[in-house]
C-alpha positions as CSV (number, residue, x, y, z in Angstrom):
1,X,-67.6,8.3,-23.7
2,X,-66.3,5.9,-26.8
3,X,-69.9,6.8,-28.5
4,X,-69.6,10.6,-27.9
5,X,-66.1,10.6,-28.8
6,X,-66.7,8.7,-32.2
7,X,-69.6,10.9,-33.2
8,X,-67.4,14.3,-32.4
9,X,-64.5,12.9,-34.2
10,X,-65.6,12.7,-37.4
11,X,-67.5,16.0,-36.9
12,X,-64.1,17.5,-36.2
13,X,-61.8,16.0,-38.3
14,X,-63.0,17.6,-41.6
15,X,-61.5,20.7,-40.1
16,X,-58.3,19.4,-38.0
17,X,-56.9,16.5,-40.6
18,X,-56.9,19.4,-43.4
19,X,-54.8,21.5,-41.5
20,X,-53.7,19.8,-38.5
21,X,-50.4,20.5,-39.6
22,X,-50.5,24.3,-40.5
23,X,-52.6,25.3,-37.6
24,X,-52.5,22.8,-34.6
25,X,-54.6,25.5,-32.3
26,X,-52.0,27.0,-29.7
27,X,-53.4,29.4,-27.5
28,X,-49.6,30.6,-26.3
29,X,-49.3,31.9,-30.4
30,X,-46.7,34.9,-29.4
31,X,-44.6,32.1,-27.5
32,X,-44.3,30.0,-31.2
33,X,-44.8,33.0,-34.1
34,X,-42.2,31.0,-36.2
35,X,-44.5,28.4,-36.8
36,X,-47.0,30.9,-37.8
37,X,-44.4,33.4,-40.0
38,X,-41.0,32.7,-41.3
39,X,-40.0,36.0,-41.4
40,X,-39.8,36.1,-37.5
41,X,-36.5,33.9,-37.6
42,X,-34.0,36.1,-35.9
43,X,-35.9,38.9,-35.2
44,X,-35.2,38.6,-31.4
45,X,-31.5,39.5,-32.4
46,X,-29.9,36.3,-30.6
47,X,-30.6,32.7,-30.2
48,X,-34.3,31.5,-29.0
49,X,-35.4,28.3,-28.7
50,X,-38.7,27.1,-27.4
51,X,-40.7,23.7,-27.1
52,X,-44.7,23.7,-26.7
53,X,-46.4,20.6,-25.6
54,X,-50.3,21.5,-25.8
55,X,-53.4,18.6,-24.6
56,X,-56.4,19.9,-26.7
57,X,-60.5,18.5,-25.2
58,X,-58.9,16.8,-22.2
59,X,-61.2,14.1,-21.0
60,X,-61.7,12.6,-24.5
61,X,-59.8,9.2,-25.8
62,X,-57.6,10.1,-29.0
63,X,-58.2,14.1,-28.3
64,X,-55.6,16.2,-29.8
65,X,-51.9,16.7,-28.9
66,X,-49.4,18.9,-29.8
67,X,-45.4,19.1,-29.8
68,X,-43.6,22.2,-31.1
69,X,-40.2,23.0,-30.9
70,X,-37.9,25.8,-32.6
71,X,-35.0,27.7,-32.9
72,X,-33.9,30.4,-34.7
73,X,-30.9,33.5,-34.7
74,X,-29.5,36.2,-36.0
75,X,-26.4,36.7,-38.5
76,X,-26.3,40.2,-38.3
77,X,-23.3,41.2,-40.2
78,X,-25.9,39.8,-43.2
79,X,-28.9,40.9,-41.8
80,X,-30.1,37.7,-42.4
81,X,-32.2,35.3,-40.2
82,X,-32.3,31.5,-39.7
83,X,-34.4,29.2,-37.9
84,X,-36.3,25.4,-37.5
85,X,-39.4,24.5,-37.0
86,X,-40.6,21.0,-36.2
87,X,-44.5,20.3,-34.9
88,X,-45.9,17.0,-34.0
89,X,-49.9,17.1,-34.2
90,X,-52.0,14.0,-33.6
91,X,-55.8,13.7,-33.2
92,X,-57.5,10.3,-32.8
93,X,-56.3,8.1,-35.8
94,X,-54.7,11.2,-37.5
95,X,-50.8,11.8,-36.9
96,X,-48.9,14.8,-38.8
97,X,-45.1,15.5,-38.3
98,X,-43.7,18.5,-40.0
99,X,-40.1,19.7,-40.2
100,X,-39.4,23.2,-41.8
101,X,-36.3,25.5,-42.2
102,X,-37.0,29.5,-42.3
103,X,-34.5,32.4,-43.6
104,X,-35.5,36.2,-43.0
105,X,-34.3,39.0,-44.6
106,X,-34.2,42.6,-42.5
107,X,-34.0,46.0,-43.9
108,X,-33.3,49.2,-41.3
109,X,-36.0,51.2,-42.9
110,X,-35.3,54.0,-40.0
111,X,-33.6,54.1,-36.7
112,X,-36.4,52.7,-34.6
113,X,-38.4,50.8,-37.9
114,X,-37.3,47.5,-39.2
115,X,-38.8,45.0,-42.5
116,X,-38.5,41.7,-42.5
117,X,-39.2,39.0,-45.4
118,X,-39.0,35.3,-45.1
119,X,-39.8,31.9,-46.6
120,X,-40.5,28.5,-45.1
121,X,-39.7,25.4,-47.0
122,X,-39.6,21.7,-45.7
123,X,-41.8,18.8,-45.5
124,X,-45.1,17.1,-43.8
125,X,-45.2,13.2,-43.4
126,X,-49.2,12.6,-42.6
127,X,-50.3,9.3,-41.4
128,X,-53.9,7.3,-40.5
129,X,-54.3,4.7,-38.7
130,X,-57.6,3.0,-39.2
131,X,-57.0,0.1,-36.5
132,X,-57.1,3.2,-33.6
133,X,-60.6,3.9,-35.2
134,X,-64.4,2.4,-33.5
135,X,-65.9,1.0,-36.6
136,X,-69.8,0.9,-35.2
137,X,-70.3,-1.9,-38.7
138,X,-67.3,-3.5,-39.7
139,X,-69.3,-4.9,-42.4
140,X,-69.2,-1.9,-44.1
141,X,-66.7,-0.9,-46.9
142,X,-65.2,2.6,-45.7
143,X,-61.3,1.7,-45.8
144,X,-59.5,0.0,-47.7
145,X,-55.9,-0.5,-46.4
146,X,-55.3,-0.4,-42.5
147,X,-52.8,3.0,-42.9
148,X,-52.5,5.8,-44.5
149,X,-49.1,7.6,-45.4
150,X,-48.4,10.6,-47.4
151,X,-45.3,13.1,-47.7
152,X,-45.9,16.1,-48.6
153,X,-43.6,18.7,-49.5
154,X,-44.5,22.6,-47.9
155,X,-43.3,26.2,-48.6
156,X,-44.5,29.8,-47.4
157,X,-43.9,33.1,-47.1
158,X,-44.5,36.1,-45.0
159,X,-43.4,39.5,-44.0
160,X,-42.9,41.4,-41.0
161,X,-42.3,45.2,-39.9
162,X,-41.6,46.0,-36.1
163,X,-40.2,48.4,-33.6
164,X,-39.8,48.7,-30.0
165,X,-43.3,49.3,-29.5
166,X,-45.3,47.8,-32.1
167,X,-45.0,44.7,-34.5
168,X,-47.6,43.6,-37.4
169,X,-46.8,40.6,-39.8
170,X,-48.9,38.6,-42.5
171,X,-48.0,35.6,-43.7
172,X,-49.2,32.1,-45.2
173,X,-46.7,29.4,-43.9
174,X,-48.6,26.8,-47.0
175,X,-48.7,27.8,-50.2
176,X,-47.8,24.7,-51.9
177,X,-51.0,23.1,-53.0
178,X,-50.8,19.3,-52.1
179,X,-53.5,16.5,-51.9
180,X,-54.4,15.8,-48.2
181,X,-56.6,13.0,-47.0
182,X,-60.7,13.8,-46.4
183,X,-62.2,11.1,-44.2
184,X,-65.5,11.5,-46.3
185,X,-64.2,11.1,-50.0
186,X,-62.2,8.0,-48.6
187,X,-58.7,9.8,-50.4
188,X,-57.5,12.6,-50.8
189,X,-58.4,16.4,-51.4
190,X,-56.8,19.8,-52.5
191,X,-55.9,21.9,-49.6
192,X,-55.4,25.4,-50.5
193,X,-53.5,28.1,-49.3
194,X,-54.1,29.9,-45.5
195,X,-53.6,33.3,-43.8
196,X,-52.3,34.2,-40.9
197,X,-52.2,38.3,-39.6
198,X,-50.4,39.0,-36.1
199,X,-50.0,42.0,-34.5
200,X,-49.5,43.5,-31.2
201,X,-48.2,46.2,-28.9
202,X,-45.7,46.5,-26.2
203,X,-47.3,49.2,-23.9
204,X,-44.9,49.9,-21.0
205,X,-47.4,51.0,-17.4
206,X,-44.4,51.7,-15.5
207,X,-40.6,50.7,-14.3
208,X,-41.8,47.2,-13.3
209,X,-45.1,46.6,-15.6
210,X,-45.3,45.7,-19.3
211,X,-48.7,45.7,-21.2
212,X,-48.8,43.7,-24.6
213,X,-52.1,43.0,-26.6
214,X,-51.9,40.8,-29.3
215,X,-54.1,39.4,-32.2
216,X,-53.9,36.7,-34.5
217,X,-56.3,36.4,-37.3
218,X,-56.7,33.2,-39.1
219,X,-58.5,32.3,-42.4
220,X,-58.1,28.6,-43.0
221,X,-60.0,26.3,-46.2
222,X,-63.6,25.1,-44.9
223,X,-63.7,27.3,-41.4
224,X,-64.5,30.9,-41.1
225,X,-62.5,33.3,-40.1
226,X,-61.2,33.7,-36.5
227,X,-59.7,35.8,-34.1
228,X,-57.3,34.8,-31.4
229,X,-57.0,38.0,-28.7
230,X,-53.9,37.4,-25.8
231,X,-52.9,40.2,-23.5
232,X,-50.0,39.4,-21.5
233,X,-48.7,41.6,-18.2
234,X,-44.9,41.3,-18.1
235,X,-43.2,42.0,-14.4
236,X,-39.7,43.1,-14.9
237,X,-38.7,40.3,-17.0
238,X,-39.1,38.1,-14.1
239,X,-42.4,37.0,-14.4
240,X,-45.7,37.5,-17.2
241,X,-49.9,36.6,-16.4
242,X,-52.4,36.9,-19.6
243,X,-55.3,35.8,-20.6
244,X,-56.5,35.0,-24.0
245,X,-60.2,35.0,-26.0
246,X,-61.7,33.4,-29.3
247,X,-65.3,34.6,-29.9
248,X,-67.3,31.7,-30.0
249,X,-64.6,29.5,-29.0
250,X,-62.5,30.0,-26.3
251,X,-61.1,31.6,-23.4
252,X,-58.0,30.8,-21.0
253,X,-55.1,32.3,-18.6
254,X,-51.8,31.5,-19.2
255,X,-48.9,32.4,-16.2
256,X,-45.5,32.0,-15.9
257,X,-41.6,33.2,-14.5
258,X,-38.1,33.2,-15.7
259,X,-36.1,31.0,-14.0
260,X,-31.8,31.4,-14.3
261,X,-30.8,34.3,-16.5
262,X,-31.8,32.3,-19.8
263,X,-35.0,31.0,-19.4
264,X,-38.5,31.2,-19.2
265,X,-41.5,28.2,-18.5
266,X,-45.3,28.8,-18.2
267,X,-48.6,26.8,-18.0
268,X,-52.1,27.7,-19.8
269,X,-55.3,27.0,-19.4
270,X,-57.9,27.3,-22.2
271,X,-61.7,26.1,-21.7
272,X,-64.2,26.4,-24.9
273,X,-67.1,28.4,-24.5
274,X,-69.0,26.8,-27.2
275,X,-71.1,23.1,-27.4
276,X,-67.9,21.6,-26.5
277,X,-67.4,22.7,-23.1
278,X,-69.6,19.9,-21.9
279,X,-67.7,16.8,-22.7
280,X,-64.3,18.3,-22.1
281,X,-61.8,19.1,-19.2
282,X,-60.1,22.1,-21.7
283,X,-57.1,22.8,-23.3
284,X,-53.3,22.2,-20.8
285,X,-50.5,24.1,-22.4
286,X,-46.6,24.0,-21.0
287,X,-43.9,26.2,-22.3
288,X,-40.1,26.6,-22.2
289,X,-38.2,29.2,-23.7
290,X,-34.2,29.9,-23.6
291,X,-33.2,32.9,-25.4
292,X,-29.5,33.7,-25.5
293,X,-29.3,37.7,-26.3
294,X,-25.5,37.7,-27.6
295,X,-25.7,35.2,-30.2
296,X,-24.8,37.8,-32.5
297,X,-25.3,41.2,-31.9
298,X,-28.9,41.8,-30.1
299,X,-31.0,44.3,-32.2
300,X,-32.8,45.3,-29.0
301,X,-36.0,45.3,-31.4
302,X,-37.7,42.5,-30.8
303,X,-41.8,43.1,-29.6
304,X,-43.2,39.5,-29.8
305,X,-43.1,38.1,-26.2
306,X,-40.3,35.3,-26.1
């Protein structure tokens, strides 16, 4: 398992250490669309806060894990938004810890129509450690200290426009164009900008049943472009089932319930559908969410599931 893991690892980690950070792969995206788009920070009206904890290729040693956790509100007498955003990402010798503040802008463009703007600034500390590595020849010369450390600063931007019934937001939470380490030039490398679009719709069946499709479209440096699909059946508030697909990738259910009057947890399940899908138990994702609607003033508005 040490031999397969070694020879996947440094297939994989040209794409994950280059943005490990910026897009630690999160099948539960319309649970976390802070991380993705600053202008999302208050746009649920009150106070929200959730924390992610995501096991990526189960079943290998060193596979990826994630830790998110946010929180953001509502000052409505400014129409102005706030919110934090802090992500731990680790992936065999790789570790990344980011910590970012948000602010959001609304304008009431009609009764029923609402656009946001927003910008993320804060800061990513990314550190390799080359003793948790299986060197197959230690005679050879491939590092040259036993860590790695590097602090980067990070700022993006993004807008979003949303109703009741409909949201769609574009954003690239990285502009700032920083070094980052590439296991193959033994140093560093430029990492340039990425893209994220989200959108989705809130599609009511009935009293009881809620119907919301979502997509998230990524276009990341060195990978081609993907699409994450997730469509979520909401019961009453009380309790949601989904399912989500990435062509070529992935595919996964996701369930959960709300549990006193603030809260929501879930649990999901993603297994790939590609080469990878032989050497690895899938993807374990747990969720909490509180969301407290009278921080403020709720804009009853929000269409993004938490």
């Amino acid at each position: 398992m040490k031999n397969i893991f070694v020879s996947v690892f440094f297939c994989l980690v040209f794409i994950f250490s280059a943005k490990s950070q910026i897009d630690p792969k999160l099948s539960v995206f319309t649970f976390n669309p802070l991380f993705y788009n600053p202008a999302f920070a208050g746009s649920g009206g009150g106070l929200s806060v959730i924390g992610i904890h995501s096991s990526q290729f189960t079943g290998f040693d060193g596979a990826p894990q994630t830790q998110y956790l946010s929180a953001h509100g509502l000052w409505e007498e400014s129409n102005l938004g706030f919110g934090l955003d802090v992500v731990n990402d680790q992936f065999g010798a790789t570790k990344e810890t980011g910590l970012n503040a948000n602010i959001s802008y609304f304008l009431r463009l009609t009764s029923s129509l609402r656009l946001a703007f927003g910008m993320k600034a804060g800061m990513n500390s990314v550190r390799i450690d080359y003793s948790n590595l299986n060197i197959s020849d230690p005679d050879e010369d491939i590092i040259q200290n036993s860590q790695f450390n590097m602090i980067q600063p990070n700022v993006g931007f993004g807008f979003y426009l949303f109703s009741e019934s409909f949201y769609f937001g574009l954003s690239t939470p990285s502009v700032f164009m920083a070094d980052r380490y590439d296991p193959f030039e033994l140093g560093v490398s430029v990492q340039d900008a990425s893209y994220f679009l989200m959108t989705g719709l809130r599609l009511p069946v009935n009293d009881v049943v809620t119907i919301s499709p979502n997509i998230l479209a990524r276009r990341l440096t060195g990978a081609p472009t993907s699409y994450l699909t997730s469509v979520i059946a909401d019961f009453s508030g009380d309790a949601f089932f989904g399912f989500n697909w990435e062509y070529k990738s992935s595919v996964g259910l996701m369930g959960g319930f709300r549990f006193g009057e603030q809260f929501k947890g879930g649990y999901a399940f993603d297994f790939p559908t590609n080469s990878l899908g032989r050497y690895t138990r899938g993807t374990h994702t747990l969720f909490v969410s509180f969301n407290l609607d009278r921080f403020q003033r709720a804009s009853n508005m929000p269409c993004f599931y938490y």
